[in-house]
C-alpha positions in Angstrom: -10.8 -49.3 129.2 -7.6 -47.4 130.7 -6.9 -45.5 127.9 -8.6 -43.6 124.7 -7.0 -42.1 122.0 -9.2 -40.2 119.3 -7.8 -38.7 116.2 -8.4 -37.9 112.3 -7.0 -39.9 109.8 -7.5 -40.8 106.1 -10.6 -38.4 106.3 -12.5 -39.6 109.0 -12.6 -39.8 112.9 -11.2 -42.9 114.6 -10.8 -43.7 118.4 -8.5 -46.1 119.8 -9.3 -47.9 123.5 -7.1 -50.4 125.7 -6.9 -51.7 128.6 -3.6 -50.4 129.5 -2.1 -46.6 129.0 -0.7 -46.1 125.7 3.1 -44.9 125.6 3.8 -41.5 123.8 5.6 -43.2 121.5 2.6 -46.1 121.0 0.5 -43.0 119.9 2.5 -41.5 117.4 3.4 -44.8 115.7 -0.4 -45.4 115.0 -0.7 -42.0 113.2 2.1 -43.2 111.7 0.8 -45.8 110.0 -2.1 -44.2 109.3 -0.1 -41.7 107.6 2.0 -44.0 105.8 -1.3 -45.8 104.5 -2.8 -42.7 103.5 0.2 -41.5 101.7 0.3 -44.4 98.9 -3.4 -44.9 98.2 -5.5 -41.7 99.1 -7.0 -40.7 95.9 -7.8 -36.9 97.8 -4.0 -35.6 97.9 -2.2 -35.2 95.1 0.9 -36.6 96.5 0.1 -40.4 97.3 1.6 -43.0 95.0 -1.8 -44.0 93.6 -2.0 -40.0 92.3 1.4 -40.6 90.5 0.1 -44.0 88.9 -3.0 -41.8 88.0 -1.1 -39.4 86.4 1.4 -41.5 84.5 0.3 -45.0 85.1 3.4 -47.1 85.6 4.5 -49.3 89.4 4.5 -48.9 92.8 6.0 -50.7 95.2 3.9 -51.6 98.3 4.4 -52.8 102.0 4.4 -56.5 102.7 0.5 -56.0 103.9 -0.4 -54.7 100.2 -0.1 -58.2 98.8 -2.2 -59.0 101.2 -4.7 -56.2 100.4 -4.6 -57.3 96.4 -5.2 -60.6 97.2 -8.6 -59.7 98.9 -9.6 -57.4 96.3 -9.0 -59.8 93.2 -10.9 -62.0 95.4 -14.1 -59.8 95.8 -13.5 -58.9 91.9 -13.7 -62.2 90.6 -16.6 -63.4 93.1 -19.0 -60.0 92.4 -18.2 -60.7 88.2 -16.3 -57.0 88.8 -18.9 -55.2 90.8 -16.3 -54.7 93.7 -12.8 -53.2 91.5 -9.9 -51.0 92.5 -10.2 -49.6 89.2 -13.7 -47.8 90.1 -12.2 -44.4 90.8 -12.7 -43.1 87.3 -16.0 -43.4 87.0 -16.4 -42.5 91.0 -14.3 -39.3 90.1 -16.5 -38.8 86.9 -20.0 -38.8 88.9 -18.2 -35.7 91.2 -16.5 -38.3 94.0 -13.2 -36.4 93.1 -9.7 -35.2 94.8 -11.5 -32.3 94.9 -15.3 -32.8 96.2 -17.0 -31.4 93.5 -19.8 -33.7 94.1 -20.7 -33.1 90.2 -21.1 -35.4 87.7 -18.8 -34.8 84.4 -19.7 -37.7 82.4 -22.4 -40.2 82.1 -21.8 -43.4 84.3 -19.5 -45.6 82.5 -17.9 -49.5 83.6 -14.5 -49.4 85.5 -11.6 -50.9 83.1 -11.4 -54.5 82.9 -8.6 -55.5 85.9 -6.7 -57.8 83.2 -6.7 -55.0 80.6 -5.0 -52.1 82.6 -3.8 -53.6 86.5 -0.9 -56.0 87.5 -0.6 -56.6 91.1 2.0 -59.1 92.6 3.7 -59.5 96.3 5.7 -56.7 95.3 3.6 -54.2 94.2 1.5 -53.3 91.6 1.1 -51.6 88.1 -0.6 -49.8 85.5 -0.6 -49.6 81.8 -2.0 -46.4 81.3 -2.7 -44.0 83.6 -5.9 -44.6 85.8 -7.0 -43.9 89.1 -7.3 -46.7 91.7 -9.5 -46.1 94.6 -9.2 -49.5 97.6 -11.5 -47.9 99.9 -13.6 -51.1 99.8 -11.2 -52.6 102.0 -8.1 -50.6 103.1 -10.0 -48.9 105.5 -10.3 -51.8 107.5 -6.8 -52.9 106.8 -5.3 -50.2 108.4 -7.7 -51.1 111.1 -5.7 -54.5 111.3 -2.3 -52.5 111.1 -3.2 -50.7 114.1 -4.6 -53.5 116.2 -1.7 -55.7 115.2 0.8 -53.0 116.2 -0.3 -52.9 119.7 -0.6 -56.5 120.4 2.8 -56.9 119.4 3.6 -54.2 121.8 1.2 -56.5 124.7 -1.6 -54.6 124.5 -4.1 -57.8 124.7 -7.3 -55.6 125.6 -7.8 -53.6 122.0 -10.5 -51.9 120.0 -9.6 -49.9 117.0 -12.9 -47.9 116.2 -12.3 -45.8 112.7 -16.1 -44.9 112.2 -17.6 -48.1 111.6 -15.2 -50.3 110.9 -13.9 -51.7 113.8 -11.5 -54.9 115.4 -11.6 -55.9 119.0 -8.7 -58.4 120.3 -10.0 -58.8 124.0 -11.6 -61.6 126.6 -15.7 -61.3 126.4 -17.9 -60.0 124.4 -19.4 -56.3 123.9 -22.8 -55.4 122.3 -23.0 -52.9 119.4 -25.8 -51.5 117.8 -25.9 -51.4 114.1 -26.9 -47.7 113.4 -30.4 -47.4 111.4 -28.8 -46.3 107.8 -32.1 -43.4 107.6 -31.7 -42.3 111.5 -28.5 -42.3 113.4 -30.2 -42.0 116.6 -32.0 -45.4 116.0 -30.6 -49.0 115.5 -32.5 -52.2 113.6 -30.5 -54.2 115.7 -27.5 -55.9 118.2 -24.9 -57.6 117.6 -22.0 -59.2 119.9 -18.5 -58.7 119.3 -16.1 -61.1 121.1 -12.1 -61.1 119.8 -12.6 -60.6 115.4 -14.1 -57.2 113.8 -17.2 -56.0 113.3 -17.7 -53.5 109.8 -20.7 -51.3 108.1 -21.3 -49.4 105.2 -24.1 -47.3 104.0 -24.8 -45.4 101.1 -26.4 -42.1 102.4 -22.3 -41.8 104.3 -21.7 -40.2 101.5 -24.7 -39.2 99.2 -24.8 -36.1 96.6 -27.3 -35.3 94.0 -30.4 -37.8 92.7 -29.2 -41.2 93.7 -25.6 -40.8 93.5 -23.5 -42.1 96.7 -20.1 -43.9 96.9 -21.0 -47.5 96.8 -20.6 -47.8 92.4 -20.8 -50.9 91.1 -17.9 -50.8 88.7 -19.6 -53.1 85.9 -22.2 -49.9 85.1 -20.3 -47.2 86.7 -23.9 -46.5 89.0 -24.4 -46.5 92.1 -26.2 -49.4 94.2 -30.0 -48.5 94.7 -31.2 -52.3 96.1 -28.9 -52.2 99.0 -28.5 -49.1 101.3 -26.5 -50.7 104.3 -24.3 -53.8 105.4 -22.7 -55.2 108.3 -20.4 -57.9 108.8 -18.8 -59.8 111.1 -15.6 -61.6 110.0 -11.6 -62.5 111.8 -10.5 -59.4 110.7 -11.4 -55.9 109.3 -9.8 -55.8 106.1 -12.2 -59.1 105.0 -15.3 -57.5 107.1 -14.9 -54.2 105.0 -14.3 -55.9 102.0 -16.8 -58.1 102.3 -19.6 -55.1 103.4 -18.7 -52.9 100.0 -19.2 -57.0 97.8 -22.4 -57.0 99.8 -24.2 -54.0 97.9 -23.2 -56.3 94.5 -23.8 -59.8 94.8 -25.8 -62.9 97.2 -23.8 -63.5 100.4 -24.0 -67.2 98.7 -21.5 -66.3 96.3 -19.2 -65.0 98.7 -19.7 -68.0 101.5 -18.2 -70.4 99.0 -14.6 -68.2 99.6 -15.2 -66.5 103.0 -16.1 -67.0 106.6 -18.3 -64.5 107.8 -21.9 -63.4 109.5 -23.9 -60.3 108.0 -26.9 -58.7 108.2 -28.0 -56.3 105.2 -31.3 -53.4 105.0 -32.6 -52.9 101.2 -34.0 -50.0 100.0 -37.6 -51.3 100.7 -36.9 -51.4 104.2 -36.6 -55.1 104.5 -33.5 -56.5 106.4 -31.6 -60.1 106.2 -29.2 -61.5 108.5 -27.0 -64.6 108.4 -28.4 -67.7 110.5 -27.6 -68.0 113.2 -26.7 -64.8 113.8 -25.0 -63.2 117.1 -27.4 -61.0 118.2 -31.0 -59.5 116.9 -32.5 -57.5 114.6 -35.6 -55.1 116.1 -38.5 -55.5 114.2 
């Protein structure tokens, strides 16, 4: 690659590499974006617009690309029976995953609100009934992955890879290898896989572990966290589905969501087995 470009954004490390330099101006329009992205749905700064909803519940007008985020996510909520939710960060603030990192539990684990009950979300926008707290980090993440890599194609970039800690999109000729990090020793992998033009997205549970058992990945029908699965991986078009589709993982069969999605995957329980999709592009070490 000609160029790299590393930076912080929406509270973790990405890194941005192309094939040509990147302008002055390129740069600052992807923190930018990031920026922009962070500032309606963080849940950690109290100005965002998702923090004013959670104050005072009411609308929000979004972007074009947050109807396309909604869509996904009713998607996920109706395949996982509620599992995956944007309305889990009440009880993820509740078991100490707060604006404020206290990383200790104030209430017993409870179920998300029902999506029908409290959450309205159209092309436009969306909107609350009461005040709550949405939290899209199953799959905005990985959206403003796409945002990024989209910008700089349309600027002619055609040799990309937006890298925002393990969710990643690659819009290039060929096809690179990358290891799928062991989830119990990041200096280890359980396997390869290759990653022509399409993106390429983890999660983990012990990312972002506190206390006995409690980590981010909730399934919002209990308000617990997922002990069966400790890490996924896909490999789907685009990052926003990959990322969504890695948090739906921890919650239901990867049946369930094959009869909406196209995507490979490989997934490591907490017994130490591992699963992959067949055939899959790559290997998993045994």
């Amino acid at each position: 690659m000609a160029d790299s470009f590393s930076f912080e954004a929406i509270g973790t490390g990405w890194r941005v590499d192309t094939g040509a330099a990147l302008l002055p101006g390129q740069r600052s329009h992807l923190l930018r974006l990031a920026e922009e992205y962070d500032a309606l749905y963080s849940r950690f700064r109290t100005d965002s617009g998702v923090m004013a909803l959670a104050a005072a519940g009411g609308s929000l007008p979004l972007p074009p690309h947050g109807a396309d985020l909604g869509r996904l996510l009713r998607s996920l909520y109706e395949l996982t029976g509620g599992g995956v939710s944007p309305l889990v960060g009440d009880p993820l603030a509740a078991q100490g995953y707060d604006a404020g990192y206290s990383l200790t539990p104030t209430q017993q684990p409870a179920p998300a609100r029902a999506w029908n009950d409290v959450l309205t979300w159209t092309d436009d926008g969306l909107a609350l009934r009461e005040p709550a707290i949405l939290d899209v980090g199953a799959a905005g993440k990985g959206q403003l992955v796409d945002l990024m890599v989209d910008y700089l194609r349309a600027e002619g970039h055609d040799d990309v890879v937006v890298d925002a800690s393990g969710d990643m999109r690659r819009a290039a000729d060929g096809t690179i290898t990358v290891a799928l990090e062991h989830p119990y020793d990041p200096t280890s992998a359980i396997g390869v896989v290759g990653l022509g033009t399409g993106a390429l997205c983890a999660s983990a549970s012990n990312r972002r572990a506190w206390g006995d058992g409690l980590h981010h990945v909730l399934d919002a029908r209990t308000g617990r966290s997922v002990d069966t699965v400790v890490a996924t991986w896909v490999l789907a078009a685009d990052a926003m589905t990959a990322d969504g589709l890695c948090t739906a993982l921890f919650l239901t069969d990867p049946a369930d969501l094959a009869t909406a999605f196209t995507f490979d995957y490989v997934l490591m329980y907490s017994d130490g087995r591992a699963r992959c999709s067949a055939p899959l592009a790559g290997a998993l070490f045994s």
